[in-house]
N, CA, C and O atoms as a MOPAC input file, in Angstrom:
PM7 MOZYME 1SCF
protein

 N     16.58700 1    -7.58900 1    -3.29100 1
 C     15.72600 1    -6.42900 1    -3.44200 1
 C     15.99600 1    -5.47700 1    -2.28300 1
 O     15.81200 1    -5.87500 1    -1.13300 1
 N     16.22100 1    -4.82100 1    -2.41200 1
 C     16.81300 1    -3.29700 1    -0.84600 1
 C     15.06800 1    -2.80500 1    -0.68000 1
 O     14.22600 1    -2.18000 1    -1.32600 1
 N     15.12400 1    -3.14600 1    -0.07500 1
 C     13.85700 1    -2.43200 1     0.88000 1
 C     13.22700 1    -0.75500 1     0.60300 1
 O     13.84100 1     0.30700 1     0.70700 1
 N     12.20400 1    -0.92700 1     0.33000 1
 C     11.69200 1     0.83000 1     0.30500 1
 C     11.21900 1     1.60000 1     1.98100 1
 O     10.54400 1     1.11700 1     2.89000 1
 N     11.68900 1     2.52900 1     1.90100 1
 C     11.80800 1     3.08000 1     2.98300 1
 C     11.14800 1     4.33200 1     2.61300 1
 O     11.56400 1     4.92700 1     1.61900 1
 N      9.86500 1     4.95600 1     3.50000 1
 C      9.47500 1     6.17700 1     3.43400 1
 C     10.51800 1     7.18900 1     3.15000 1
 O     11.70000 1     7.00100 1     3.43800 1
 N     10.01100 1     8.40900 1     2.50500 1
 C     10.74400 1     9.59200 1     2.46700 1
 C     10.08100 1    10.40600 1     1.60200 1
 O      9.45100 1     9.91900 1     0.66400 1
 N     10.14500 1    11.74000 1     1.81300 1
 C      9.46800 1    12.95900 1     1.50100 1
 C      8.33800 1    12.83500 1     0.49400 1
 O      7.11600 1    12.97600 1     0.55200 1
 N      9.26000 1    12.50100 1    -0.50300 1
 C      8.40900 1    12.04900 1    -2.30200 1
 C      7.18400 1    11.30400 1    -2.58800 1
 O      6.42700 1    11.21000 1    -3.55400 1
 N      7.27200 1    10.65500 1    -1.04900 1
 C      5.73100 1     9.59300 1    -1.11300 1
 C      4.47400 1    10.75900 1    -0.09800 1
 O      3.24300 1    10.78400 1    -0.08100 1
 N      5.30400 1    11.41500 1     0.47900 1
 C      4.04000 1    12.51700 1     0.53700 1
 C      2.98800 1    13.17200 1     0.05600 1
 O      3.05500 1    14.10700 1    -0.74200 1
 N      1.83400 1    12.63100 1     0.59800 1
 C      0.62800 1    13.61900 1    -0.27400 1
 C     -0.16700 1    14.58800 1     0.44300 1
 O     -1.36900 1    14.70500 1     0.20600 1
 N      0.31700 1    15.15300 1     1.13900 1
 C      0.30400 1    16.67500 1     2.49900 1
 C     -1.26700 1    16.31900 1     2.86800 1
 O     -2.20700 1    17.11400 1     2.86300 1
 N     -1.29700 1    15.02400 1     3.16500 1
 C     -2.42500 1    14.73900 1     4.04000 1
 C     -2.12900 1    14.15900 1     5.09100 1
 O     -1.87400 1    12.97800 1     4.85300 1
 N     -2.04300 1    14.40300 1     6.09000 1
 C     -1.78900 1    13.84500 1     7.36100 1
 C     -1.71300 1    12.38600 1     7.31500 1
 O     -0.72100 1    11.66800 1     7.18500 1
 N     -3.49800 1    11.94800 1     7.50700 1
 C     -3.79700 1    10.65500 1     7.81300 1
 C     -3.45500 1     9.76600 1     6.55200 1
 O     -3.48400 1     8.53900 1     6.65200 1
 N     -3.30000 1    10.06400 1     5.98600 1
 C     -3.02900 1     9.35200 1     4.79700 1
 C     -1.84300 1     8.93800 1     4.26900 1
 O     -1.44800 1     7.93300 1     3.67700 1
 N     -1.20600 1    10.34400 1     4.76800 1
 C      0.22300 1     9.73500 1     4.12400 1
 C      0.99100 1     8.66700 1     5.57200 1
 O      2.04200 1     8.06300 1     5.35600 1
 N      0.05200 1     8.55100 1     7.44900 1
 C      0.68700 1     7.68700 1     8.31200 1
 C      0.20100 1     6.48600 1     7.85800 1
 O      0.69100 1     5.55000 1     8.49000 1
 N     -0.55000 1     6.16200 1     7.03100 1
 C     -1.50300 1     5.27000 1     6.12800 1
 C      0.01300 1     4.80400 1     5.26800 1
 O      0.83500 1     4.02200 1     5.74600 1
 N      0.08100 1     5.15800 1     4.55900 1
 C      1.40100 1     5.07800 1     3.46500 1
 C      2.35400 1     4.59800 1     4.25000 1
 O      2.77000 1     3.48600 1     3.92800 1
 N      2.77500 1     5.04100 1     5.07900 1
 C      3.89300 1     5.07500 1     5.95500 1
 C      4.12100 1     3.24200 1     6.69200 1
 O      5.01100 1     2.40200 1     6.82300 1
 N      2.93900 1     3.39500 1     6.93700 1
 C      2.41000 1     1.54800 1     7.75200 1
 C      2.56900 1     0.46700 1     6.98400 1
 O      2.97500 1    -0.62300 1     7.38900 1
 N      2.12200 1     0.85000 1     5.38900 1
 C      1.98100 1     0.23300 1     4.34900 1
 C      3.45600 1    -0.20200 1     3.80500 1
 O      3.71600 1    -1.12500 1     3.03300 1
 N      4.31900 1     0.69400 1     4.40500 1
 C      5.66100 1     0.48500 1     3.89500 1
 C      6.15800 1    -0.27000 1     4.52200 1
 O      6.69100 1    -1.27800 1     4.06000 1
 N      6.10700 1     0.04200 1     5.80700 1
 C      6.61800 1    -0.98400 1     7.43100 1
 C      6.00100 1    -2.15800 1     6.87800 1
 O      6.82400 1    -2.72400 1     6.15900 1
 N      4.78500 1    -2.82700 1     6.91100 1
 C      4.62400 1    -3.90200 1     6.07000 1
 C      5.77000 1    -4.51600 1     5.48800 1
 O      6.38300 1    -5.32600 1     6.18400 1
 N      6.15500 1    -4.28000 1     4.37000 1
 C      6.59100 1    -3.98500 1     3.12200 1
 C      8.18800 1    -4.31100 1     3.41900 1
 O      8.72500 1    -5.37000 1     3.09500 1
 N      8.64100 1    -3.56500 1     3.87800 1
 C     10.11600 1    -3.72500 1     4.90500 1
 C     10.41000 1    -4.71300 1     5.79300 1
 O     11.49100 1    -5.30000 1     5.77400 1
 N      9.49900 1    -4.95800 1     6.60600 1
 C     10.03000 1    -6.02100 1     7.07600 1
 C      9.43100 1    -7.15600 1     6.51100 1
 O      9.51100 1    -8.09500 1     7.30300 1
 N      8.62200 1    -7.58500 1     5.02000 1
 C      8.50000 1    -8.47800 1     4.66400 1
 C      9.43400 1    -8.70500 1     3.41900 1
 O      9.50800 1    -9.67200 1     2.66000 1
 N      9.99200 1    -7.74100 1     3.43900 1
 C     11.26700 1    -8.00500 1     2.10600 1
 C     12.45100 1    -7.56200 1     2.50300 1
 O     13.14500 1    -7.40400 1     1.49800 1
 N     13.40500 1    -7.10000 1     4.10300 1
 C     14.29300 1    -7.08500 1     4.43700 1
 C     14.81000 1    -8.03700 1     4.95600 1
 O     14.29400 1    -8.47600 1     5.98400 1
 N     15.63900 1    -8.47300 1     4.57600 1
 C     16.54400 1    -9.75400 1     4.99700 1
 C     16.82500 1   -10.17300 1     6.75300 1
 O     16.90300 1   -11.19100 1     7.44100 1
 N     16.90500 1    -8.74500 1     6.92100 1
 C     17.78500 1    -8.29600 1     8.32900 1
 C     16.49800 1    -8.11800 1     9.47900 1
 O     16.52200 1    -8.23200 1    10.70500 1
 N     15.53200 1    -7.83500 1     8.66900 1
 C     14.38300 1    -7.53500 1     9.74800 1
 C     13.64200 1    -9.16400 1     9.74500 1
 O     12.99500 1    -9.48900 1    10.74100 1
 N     13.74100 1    -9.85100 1     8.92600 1
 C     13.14400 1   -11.31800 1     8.50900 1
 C     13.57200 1   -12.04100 1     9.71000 1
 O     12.84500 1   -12.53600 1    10.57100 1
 N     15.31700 1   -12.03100 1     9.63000 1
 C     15.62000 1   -12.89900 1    10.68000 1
 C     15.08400 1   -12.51800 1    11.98400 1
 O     15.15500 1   -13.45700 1    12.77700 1
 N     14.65200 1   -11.62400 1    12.39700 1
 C     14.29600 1   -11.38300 1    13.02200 1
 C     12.97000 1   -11.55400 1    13.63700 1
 O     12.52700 1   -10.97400 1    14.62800 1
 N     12.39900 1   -12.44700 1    12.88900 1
 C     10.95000 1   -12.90000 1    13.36200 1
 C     11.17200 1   -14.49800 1    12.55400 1
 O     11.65900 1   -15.07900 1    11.58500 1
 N     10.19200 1   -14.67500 1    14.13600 1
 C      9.89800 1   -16.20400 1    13.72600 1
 C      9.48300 1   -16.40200 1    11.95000 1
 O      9.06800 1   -15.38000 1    11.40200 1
 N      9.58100 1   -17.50500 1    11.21000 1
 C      9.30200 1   -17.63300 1    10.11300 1
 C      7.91800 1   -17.72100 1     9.97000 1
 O      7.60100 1   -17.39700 1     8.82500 1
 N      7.01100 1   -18.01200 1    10.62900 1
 C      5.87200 1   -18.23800 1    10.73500 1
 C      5.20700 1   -16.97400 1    10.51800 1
 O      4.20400 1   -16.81700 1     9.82100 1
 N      5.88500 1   -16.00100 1    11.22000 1
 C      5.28900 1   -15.23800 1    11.40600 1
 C      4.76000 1   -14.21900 1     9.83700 1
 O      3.66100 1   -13.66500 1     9.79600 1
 N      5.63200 1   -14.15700 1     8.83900 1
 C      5.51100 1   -13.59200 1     7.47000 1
 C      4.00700 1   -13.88400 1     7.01600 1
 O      3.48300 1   -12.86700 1     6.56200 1
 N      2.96100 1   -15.29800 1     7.01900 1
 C      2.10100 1   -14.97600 1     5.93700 1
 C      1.04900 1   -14.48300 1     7.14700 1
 O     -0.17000 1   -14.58800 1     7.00800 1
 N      1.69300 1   -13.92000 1     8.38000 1
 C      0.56700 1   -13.29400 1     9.34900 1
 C      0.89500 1   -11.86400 1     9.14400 1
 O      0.20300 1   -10.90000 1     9.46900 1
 N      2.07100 1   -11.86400 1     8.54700 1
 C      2.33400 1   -10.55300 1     8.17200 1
 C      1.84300 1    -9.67600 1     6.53100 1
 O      1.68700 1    -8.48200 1     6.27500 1
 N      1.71500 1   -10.96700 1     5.65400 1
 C      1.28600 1   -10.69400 1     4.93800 1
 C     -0.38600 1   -10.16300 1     4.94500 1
 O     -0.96500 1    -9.22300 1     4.40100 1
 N     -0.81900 1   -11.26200 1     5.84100 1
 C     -2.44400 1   -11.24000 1     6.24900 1
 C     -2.71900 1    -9.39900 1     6.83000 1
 O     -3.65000 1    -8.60900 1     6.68000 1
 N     -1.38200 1    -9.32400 1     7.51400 1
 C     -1.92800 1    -7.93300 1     8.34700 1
 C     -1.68500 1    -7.03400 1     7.32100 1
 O     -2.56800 1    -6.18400 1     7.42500 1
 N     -0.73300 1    -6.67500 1     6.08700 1
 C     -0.60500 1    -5.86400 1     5.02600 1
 C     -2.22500 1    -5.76600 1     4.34400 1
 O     -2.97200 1    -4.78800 1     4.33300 1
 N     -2.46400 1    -7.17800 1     3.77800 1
 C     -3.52300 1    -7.21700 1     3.21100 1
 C     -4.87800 1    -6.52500 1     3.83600 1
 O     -5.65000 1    -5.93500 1     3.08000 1
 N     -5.10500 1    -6.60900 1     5.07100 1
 C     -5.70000 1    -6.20500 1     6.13300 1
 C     -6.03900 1    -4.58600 1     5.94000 1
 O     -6.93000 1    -3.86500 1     5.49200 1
 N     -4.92200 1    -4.51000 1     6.48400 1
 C     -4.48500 1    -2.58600 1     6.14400 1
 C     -4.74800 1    -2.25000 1     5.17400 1
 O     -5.60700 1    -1.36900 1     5.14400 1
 N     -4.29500 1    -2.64100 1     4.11000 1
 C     -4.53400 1    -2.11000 1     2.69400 1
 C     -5.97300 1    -1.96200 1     2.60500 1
 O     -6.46000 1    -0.89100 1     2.24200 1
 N     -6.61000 1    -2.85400 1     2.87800 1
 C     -8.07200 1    -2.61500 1     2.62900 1
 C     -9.12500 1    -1.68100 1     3.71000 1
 O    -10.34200 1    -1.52300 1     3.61300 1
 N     -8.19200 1    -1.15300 1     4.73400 1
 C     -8.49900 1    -0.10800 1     5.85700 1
 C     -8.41200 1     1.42300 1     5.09200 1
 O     -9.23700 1     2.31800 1     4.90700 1
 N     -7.08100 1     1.25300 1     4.77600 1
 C     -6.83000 1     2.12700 1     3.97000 1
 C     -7.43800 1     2.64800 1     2.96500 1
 O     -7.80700 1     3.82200 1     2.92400 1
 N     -7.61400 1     1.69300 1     1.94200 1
 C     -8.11100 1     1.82500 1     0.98900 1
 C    -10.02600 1     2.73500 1     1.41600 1
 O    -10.41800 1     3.84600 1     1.05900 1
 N    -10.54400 1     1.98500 1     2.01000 1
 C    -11.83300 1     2.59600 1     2.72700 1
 C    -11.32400 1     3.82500 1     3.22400 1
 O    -11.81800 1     4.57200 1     2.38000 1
 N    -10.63800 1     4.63300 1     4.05000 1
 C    -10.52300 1     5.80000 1     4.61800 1
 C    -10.13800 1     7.44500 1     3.02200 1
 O    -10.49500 1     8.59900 1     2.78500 1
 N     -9.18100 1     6.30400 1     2.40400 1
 C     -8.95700 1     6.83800 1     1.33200 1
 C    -10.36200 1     7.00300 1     0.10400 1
 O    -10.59200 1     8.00000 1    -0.58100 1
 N    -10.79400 1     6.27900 1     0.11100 1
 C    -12.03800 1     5.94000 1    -0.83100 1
 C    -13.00100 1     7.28700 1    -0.19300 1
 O    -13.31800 1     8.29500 1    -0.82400 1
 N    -13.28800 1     7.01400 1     1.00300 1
 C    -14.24800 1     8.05600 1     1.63600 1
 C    -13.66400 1     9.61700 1     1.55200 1
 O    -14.36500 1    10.58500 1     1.26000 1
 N    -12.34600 1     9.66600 1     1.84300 1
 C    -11.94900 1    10.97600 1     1.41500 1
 C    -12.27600 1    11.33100 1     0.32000 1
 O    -12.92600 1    12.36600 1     0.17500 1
 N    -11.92800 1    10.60900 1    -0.65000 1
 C    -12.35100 1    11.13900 1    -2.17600 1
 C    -13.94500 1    11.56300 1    -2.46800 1
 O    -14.38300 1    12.61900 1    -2.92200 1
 N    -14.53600 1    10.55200 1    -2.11100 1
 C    -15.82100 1    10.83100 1    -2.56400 1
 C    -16.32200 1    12.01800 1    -1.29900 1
 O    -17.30600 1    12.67300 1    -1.64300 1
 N    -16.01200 1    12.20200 1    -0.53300 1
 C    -16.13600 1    13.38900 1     0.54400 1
 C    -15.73900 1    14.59900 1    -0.25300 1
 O    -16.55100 1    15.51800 1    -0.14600 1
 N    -14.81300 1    14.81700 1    -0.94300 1
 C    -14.19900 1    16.15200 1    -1.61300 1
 C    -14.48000 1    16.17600 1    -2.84100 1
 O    -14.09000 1    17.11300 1    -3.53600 1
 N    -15.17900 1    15.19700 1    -3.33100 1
 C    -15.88100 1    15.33000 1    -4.62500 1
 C    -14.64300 1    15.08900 1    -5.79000 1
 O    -14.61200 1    15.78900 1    -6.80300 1
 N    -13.76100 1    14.15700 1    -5.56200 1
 C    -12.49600 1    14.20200 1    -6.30800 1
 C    -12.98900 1    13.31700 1    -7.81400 1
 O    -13.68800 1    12.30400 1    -7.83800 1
 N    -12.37000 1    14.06900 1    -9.05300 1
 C    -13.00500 1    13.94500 1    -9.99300 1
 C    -12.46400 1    12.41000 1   -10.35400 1
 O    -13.35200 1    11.65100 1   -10.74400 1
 N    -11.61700 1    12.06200 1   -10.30200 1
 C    -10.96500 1    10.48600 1   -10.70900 1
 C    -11.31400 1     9.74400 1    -9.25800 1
 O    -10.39500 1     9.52500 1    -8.46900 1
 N    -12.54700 1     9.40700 1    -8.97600 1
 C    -12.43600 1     8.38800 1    -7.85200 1
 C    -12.74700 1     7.22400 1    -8.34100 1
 O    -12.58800 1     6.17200 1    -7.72100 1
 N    -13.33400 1     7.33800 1    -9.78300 1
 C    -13.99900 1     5.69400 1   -10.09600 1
 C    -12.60600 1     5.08100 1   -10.64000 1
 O    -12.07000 1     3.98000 1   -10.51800 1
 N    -12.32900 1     6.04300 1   -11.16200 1
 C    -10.34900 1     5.06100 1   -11.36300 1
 C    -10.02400 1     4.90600 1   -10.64900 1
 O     -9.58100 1     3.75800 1   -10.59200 1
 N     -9.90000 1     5.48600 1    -9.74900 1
 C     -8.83500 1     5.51700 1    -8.45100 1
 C     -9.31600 1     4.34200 1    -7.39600 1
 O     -8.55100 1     3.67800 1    -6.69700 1
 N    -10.69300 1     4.23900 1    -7.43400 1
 C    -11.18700 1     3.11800 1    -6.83600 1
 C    -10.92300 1     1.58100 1    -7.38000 1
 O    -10.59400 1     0.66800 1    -6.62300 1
 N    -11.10400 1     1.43700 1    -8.71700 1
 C    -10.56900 1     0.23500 1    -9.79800 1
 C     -9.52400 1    -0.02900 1    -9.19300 1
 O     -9.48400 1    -0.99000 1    -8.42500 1
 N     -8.32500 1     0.86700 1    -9.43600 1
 C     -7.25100 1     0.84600 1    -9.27400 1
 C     -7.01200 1    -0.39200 1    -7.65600 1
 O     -6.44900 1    -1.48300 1    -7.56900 1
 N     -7.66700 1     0.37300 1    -6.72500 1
 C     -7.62000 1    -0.39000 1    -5.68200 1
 C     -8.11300 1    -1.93500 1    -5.48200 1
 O     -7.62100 1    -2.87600 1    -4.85900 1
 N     -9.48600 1    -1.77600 1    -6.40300 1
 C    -10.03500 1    -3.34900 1    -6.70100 1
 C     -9.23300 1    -4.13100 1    -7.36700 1
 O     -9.39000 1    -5.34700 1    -7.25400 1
 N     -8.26400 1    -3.64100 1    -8.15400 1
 C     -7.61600 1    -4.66600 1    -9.15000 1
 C     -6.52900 1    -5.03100 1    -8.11100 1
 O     -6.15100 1    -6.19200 1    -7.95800 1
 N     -6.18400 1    -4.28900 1    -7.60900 1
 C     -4.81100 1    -4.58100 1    -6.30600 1
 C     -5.19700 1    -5.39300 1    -5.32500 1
 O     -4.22300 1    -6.01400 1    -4.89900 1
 N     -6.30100 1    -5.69400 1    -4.71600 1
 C     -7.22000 1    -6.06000 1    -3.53900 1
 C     -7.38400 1    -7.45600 1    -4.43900 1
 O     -6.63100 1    -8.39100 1    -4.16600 1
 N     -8.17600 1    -7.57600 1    -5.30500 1
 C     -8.29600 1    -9.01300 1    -6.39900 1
 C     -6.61800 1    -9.73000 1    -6.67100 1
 O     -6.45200 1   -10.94500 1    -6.56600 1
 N     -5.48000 1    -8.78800 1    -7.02100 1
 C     -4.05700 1    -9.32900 1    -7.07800 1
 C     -3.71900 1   -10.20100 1    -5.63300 1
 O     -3.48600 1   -11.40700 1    -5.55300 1
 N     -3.76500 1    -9.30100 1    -4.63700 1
 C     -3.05200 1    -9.99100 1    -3.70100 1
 C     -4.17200 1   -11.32900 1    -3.06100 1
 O     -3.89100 1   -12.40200 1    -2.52500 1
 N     -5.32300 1   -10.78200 1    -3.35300 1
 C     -5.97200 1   -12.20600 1    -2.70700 1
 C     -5.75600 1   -13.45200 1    -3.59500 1
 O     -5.80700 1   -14.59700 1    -3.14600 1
 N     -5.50600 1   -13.14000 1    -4.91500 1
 C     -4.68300 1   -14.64500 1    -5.67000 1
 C     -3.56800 1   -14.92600 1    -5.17200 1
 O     -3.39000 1   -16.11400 1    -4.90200 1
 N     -2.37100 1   -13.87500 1    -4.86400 1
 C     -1.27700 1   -14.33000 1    -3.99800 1
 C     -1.45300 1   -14.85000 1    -2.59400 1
 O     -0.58200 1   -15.45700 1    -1.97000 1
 N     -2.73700 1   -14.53700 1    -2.12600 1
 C     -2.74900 1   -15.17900 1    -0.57800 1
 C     -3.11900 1   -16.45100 1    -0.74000 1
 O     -2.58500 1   -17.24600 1     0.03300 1
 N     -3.98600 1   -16.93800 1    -1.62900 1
 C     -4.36200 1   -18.11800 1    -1.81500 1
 C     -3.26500 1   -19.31100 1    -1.75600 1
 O     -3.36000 1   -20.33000 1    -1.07100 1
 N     -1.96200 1   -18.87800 1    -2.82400 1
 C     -0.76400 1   -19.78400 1    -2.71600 1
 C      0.32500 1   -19.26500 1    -2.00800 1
 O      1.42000 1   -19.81900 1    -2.10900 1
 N      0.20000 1   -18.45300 1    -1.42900 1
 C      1.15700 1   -17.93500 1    -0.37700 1
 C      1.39900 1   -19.10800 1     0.29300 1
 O      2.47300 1   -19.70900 1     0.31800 1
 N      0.14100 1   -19.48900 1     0.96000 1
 C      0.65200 1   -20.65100 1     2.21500 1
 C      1.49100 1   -21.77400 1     1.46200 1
 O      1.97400 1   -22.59300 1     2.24300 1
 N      1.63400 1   -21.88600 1     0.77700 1
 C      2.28500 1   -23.06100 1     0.39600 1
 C      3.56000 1   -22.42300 1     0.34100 1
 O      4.31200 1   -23.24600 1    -0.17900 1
 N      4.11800 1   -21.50200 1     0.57800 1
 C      5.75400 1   -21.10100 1     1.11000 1
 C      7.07600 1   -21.05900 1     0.27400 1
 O      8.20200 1   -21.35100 1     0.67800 1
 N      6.62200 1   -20.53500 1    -1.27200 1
 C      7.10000 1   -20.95800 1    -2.40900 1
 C      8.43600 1   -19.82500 1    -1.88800 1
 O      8.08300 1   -19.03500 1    -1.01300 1
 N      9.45300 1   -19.74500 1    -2.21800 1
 C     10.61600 1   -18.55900 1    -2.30400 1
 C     10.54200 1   -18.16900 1    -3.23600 1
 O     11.21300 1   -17.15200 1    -3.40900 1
 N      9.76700 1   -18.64500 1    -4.35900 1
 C      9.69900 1   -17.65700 1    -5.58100 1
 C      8.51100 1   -16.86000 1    -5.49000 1
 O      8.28400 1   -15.88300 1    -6.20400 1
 N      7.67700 1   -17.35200 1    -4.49300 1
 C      6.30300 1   -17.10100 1    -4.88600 1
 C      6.39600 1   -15.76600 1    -3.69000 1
 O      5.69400 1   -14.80900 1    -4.01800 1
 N      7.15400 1   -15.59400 1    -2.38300 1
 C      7.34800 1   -14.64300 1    -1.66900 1
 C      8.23500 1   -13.43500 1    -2.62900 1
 O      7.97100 1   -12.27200 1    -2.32300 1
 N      9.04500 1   -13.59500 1    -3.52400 1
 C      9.81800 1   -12.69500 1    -4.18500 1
 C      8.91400 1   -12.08500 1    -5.11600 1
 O      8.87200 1   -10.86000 1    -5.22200 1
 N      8.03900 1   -12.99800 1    -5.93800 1
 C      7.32700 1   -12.37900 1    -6.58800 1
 C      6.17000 1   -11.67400 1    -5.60500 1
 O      5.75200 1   -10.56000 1    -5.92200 1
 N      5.89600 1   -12.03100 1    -4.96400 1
 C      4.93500 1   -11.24900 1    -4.14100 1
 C      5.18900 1   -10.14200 1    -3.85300 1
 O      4.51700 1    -9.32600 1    -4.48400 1
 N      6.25600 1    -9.51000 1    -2.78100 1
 C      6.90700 1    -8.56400 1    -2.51400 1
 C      7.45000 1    -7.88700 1    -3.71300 1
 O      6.92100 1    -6.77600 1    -3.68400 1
 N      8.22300 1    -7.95300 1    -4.75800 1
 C      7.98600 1    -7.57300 1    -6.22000 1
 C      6.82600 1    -6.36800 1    -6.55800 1
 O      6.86800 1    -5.14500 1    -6.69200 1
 N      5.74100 1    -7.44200 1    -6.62000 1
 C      4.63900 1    -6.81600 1    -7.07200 1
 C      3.92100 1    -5.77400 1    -5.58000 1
 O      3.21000 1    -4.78600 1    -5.76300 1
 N      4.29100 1    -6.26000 1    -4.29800 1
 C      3.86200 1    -5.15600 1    -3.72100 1
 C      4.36300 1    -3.84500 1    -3.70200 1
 O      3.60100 1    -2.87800 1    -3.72100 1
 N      5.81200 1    -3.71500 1    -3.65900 1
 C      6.95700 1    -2.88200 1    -3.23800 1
 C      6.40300 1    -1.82800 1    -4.94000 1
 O      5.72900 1    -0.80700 1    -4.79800 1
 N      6.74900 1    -2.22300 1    -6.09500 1
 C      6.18000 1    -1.94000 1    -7.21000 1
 C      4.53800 1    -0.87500 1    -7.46100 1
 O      4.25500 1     0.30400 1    -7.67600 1
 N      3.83000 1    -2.16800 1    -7.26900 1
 C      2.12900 1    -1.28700 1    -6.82600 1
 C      2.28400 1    -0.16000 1    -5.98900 1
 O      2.05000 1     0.98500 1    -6.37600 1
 N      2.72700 1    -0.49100 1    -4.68600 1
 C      2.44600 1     0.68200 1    -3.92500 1
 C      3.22500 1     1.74900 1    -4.15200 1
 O      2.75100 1     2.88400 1    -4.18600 1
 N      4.62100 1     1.47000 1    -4.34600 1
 C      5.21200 1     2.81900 1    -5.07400 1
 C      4.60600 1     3.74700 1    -5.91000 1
 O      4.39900 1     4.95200 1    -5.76500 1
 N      4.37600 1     3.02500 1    -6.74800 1
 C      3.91700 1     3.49900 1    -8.12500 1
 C      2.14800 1     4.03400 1    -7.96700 1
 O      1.63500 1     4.64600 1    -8.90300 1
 N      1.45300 1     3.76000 1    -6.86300 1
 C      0.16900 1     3.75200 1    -6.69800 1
 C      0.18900 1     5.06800 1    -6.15500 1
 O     -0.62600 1     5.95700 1    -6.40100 1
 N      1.51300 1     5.15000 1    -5.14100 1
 C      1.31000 1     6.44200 1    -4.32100 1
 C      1.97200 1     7.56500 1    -4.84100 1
 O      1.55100 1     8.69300 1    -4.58500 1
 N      3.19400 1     7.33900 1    -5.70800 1
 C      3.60000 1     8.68300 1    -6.57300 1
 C      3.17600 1     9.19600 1    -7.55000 1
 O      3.75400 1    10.14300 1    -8.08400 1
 N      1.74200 1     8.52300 1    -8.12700 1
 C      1.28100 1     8.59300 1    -9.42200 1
 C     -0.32300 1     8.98300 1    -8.74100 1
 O     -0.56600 1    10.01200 1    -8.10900 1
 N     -1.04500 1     8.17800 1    -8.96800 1
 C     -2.77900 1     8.10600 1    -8.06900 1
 C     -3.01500 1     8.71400 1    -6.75400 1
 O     -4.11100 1     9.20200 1    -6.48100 1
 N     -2.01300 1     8.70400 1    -5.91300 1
 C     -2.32600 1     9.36000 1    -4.87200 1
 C     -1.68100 1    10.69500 1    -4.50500 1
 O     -1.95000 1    11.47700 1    -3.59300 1
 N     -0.32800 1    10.75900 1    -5.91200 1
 C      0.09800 1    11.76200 1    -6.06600 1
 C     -1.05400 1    13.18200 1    -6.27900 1
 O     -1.01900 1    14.31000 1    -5.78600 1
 N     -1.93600 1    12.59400 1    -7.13700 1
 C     -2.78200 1    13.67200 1    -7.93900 1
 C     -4.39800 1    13.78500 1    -6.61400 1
 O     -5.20200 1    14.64500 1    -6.25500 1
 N     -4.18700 1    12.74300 1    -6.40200 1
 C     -5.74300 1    12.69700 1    -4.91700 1
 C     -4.88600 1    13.96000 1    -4.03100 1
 O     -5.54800 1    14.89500 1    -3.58100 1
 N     -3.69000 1    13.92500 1    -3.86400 1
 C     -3.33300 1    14.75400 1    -2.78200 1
 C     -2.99600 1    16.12000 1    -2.85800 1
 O     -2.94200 1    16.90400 1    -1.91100 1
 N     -2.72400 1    16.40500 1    -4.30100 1
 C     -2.87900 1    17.85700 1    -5.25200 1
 C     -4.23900 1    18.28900 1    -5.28600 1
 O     -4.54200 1    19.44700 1    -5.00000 1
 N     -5.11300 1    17.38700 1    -5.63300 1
 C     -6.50800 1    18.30700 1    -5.41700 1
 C     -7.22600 1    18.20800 1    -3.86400 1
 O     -8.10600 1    19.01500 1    -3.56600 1
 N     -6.77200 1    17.13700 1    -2.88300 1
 C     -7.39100 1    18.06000 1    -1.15800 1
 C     -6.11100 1    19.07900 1    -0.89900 1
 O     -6.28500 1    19.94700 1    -0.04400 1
 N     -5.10900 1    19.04100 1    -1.43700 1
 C     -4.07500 1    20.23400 1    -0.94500 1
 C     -4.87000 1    21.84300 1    -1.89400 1
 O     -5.01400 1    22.90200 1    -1.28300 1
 N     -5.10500 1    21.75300 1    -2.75100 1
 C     -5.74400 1    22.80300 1    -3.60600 1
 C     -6.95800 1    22.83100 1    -3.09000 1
 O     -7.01800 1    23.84700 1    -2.39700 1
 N     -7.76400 1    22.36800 1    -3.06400 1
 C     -9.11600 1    22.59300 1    -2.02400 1
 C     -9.05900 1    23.40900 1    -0.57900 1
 O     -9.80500 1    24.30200 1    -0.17600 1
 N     -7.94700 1    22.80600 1     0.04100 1
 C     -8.04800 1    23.28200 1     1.64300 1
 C     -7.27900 1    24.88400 1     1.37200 1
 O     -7.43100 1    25.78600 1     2.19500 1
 N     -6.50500 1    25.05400 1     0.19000 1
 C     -5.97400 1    26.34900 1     0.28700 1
 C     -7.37300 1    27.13900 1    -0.38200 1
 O     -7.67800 1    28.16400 1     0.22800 1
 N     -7.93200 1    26.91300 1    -1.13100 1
 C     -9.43900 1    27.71300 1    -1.33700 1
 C    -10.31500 1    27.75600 1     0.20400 1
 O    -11.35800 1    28.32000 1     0.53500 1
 N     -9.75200 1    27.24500 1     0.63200 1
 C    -10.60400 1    27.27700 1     1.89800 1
 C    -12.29400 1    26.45900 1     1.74300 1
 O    -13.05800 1    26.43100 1     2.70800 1

């Protein structure tokens, strides 16, 4: 799997949000780059996973509050969206520890996937309407 790496397209011209995105990826990279793996103790991955999971749900709160702060019309989806992701990975943390190589591929899989797809699509459109807001002033 080649690693996702920030770049322009995952931008949603919100500052804090998109260094939010950005962290989420670092996660993400060095838990599915080969080259950055060796590079840490083995142990260290389901503390890494723990700290993704962590974040995500930091995130998810800073993001959540933005929305409902700007009155954004899709927040009860947009919030689901996050519960169903938050409910996914805590079933993967559960058998994580047991150190499956299929069960890390599928994991990373489904993260690299979600968050892509979470942030060019759902957070694509959250970041079209505070970018259209702040130009109304």
């Amino acid at each position: 799997m080649t690693p996702v790496a920030w770049n322009d397209s995952f931008s949603i011209w919100d500052e804090e949000l998109d260094e939010h995105h950005k962290q989420l990826i670092r996660y993400i990279r060095v838990l599915s780059d080969p080259e950055e793996r060796k590079r840490h103790d083995p142990n260290v991955i389901p503390m890494l996973v723990k700290g993704l999971v962590d974040y995500s749900s930091y995130h998810f709160a800073a993001e959540e509050k933005r929305m409902r702060e700007s009155g954004y019309p899709d927040l009860a989806a947009h919030v689901a969206a996050h519960q169903d992701f938050s409910k996914d990975v805590a079933i993967f943390g559960q058998t994580f520890s047991q150190g499956s190589p299929r069960l890390e591929r599928v994991l990373l899989a489904y993260l690299t996937d979600w968050l892509t797809t979470h942030i060019l699509t759902s957070d694509k459109k959250l970041g079209e309407f505070l970018k259209a807001r702040r130009q109304r002033g």
